[in-house]
N, C-alpha and C positions, 0 to 999 in steps of 0.2 A: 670334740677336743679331748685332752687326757690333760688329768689332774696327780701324772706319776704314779699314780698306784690302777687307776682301770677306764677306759674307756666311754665319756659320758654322753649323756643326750640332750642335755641342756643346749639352750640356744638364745643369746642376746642378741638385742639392738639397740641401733646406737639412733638419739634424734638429734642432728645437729642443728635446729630449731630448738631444742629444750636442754640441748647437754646434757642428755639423761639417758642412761639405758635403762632397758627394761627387759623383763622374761618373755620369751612367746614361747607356745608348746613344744615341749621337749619334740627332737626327733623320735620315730620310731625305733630305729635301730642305733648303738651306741656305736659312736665309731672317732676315731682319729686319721689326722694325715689325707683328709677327703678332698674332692673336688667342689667346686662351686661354682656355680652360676649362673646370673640372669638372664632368661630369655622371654621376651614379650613380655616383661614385666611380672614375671613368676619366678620367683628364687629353687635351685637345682642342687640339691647336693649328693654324689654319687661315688660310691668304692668308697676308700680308705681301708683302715685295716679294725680289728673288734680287738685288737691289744692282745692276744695271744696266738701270734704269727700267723691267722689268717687273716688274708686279703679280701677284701667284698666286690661283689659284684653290683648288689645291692642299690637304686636309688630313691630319692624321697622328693618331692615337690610340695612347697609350702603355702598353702592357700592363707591369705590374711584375709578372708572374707569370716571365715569358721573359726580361724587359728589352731589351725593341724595340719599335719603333714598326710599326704596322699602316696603313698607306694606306687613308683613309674616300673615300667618293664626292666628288666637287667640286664646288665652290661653282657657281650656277649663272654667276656674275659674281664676275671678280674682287676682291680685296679686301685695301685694305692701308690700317693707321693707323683703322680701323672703329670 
């Protein structure tokens, strides 16, 4: 996300069973404007941009077993707002 001044790595969730967010491990890489999504029950987040007019190509996979993010292979082109 972007909090207007720089590009973060923070990452909540939300339990609608408790009404509560909560922190899980920052991503690796700081980024805005990215892609997301689940596949096979693994959450994906991929491109966006690092908040000073580059684009990434960049992905991350979120393992909730550890609570960290895994670096996936990259996009062959970068990719942001997709």
């Amino acid at each position: 996300g972007y909090n207007r001044e720089e590009c973060l790595r923070t990452v909540e969730c939300y339990d609608p069973h408790t009404d509560h967010w909560s922190f899980l491990a920052p991503m690796r890489t700081p980024r805005a404007r990215f892609q997301m999504a689940v596949l096979m029950g693994q959450l994906y987040v991929v491109g966006g941009s690092n908040g000073h007019s580059d684009d990434l190509s960049c992905g991350e996979m979120y393992d909730s077993n550890v609570d960290d993010w895994i670096r996936v292979p990259e996009l062959r082109t970068n990719r942001c707002n997709a």
